[in-house]
C-alpha positions as MATLAB code, in Angstrom:
seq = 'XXXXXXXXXXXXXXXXXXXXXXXXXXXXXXXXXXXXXXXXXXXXXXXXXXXXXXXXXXXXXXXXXXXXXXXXXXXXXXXXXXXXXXXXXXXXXXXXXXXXXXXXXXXXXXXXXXXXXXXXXXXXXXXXXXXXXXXXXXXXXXXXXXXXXXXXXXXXXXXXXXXXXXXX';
ca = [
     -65.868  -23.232   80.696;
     -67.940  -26.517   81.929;
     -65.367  -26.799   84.737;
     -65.801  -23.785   86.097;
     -69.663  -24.250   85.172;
     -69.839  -27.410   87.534;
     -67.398  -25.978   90.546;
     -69.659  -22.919   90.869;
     -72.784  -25.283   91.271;
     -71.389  -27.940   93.586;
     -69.466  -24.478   95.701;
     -73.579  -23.546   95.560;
     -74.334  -26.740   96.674;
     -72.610  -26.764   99.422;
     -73.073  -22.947  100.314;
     -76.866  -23.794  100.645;
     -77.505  -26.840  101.575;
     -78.775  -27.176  105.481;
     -77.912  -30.850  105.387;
     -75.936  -32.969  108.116;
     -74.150  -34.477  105.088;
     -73.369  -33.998  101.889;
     -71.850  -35.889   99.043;
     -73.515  -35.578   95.750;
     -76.308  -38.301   94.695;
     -80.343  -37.752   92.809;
     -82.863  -39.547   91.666;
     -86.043  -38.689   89.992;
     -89.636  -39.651   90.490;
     -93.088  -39.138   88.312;
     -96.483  -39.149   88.780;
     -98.483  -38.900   85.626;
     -97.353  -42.394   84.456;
     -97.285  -43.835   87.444;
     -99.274  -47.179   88.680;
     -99.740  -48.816   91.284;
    -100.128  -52.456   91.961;
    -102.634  -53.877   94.284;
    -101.328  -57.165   93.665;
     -98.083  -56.541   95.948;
     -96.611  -59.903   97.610;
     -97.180  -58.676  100.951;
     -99.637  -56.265  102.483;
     -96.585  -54.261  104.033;
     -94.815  -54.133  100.572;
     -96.539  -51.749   97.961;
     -95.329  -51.995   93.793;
     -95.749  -50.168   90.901;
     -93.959  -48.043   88.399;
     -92.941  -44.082   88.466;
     -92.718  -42.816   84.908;
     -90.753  -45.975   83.206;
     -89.051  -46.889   86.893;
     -90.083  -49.765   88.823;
     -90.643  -48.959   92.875;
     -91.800  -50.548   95.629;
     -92.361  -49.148   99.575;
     -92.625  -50.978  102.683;
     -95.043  -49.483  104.935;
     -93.423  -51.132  108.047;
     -89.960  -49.186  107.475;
     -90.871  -46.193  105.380;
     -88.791  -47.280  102.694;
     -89.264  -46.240   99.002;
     -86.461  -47.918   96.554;
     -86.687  -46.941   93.155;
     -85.214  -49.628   90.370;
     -84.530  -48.908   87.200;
     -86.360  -46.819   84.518;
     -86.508  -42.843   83.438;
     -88.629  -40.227   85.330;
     -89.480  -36.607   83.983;
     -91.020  -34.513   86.663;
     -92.266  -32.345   83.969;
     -94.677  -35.498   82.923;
     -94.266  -37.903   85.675;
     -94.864  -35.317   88.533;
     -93.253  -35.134   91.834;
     -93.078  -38.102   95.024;
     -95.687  -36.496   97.059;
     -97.871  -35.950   94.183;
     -97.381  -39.605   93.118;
     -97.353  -40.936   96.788;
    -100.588  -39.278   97.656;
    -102.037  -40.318   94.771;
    -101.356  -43.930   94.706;
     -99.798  -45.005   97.877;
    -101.564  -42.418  101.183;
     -99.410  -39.789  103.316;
     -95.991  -38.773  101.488;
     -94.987  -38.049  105.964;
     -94.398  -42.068  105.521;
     -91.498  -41.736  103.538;
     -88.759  -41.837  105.753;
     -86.069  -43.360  103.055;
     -85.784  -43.304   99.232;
     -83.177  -45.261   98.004;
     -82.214  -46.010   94.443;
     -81.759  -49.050   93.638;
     -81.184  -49.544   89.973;
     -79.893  -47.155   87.125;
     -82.790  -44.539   87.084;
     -82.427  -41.673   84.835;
     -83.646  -38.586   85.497;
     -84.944  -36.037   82.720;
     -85.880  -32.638   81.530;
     -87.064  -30.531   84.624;
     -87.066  -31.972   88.092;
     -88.828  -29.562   89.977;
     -89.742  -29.895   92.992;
     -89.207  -33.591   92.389;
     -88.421  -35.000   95.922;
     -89.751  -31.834   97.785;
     -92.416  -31.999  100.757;
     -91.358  -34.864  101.744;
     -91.306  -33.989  105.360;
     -90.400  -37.394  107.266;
     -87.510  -38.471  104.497;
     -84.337  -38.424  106.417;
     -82.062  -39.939  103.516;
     -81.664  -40.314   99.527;
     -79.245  -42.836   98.876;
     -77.422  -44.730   95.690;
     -77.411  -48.503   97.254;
     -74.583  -50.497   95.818;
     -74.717  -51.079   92.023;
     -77.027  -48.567   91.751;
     -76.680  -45.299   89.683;
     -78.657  -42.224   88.880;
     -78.315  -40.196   85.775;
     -78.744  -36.716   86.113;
     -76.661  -35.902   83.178;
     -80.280  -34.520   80.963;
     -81.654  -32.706   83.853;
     -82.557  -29.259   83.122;
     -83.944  -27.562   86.200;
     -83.277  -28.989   90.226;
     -85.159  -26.192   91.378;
     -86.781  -27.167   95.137;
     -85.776  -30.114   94.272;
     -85.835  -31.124   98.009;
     -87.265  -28.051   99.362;
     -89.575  -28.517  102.421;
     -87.543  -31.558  103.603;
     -86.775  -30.788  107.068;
     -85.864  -34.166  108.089;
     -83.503  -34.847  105.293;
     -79.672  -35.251  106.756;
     -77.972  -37.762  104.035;
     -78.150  -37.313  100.431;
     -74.799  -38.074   97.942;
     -75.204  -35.690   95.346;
     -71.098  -37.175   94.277;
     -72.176  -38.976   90.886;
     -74.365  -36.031   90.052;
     -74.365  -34.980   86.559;
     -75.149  -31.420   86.738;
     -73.628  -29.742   83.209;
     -76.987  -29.155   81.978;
     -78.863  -27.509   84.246;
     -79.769  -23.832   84.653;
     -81.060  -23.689   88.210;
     -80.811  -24.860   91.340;
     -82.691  -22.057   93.213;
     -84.111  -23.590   96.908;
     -82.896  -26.797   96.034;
     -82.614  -27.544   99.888;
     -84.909  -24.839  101.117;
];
C-alpha cells in the first residue's frame, strides 16, 4: 500500500541521488507571480514574492530564504526562471533556505534545477515545507552540480508519480 508506496521512493531517493548528504527536505519556487521589490532596505538585500511566498536574497552571501506562502511550478515557474527574470544570474545562488511554512503544489518540475552554484536547501528552525500536494519532482534539482546538503526527511511524497532525474 502507501507504505510500501513511500519506501520504494525514498529507497529511489537514495539509490540516485549524487549528493554528499541526504536527509529528506523541499521547497518550491514560482515565477509567473512573482515580484520583485526595488524598494529593498539595503542594496545587498533584494525582496519580493514567489507565487504567494515572501523571499528575499542577499547578494553579498548568495543567500535566497523563502518565508511563507504556496508556489506551483506549473504557474509560478522555476528559481532560475524567476531569478533571471527579476533578480540577474541564478550562478549567485549559493543557498536557499526556507524559512517559513511554504507549501509546495501541483507539479514541481524542474523547480530548483540549474541552479549551478547552490550548494544547500535547507528547513531553518521553525520552518516547514509541505510537499504533501506535489504531483511531479521530476529534475527537480537536476543540473545542480554544486548541491551537497538537502533534507528531504519531512518530505511528503504520497502523491507524486515521478521523480525521474530528480538529482541528475
Amino acid at each position: 500500500g502507501n507504505v510500501t508506496k513511500i519506501a520504494s521512493w525514498r529507497s529511489a531517493l537514495l539509490a540516485t541521488a549524487t549528493l554528499s548528504t541526504i536527509a529528506v527536505a523541499a521547497p518550491l519556487v514560482t515565477y509567473n507571480h512573482a515580484q520583485a521589490d526595488s524598494s529593498a532596505t539595503q542594496d545587498t538585500i533584494k525582496t519580493g514574492t514567489w507565487g504567494s511566498a515572501s523571499w528575499t536574497f542577499d547578494t553579498n552571501t548568495g543567500v535566497m530564504a523563502i518565508g511563507s506562502g504556496t508556489i506551483n511550478g506549473a504557474t509560478d515557474g522555476n528559481l532560475y526562471t524567476f531569478f533571471n527574470k527579476q533578480i540577474g544570474d541564478p550562478k549567485a545562488v549559493k543557498q536557499v533556505q526556507i524559512s517559513g511554512n511554504v507549501q509546495l503544489v501541483g507539479d514541481a518540475t524542474g523547480l530548483f534545477t540549474d541552479l549551478f552554484s547552490m550548494t544547500s536547501f535547507t528547513l531553518l528552525p521553525g520552518a516547514s515545507l509541505d510537499t504533501s500536494q506535489v504531483t511531479n519532482m521530476t529534475n527537480m534539482f537536476a543540473l545542480d552540480q554544486s548541491l551537497v546538503t538537502i533534507d528531504l526527511s519531512t518530505w511528503d511524497m504520497s502523491h507524486v508519480q515521478s521523480i525521474a532525474g530528480m538529482f541528475t
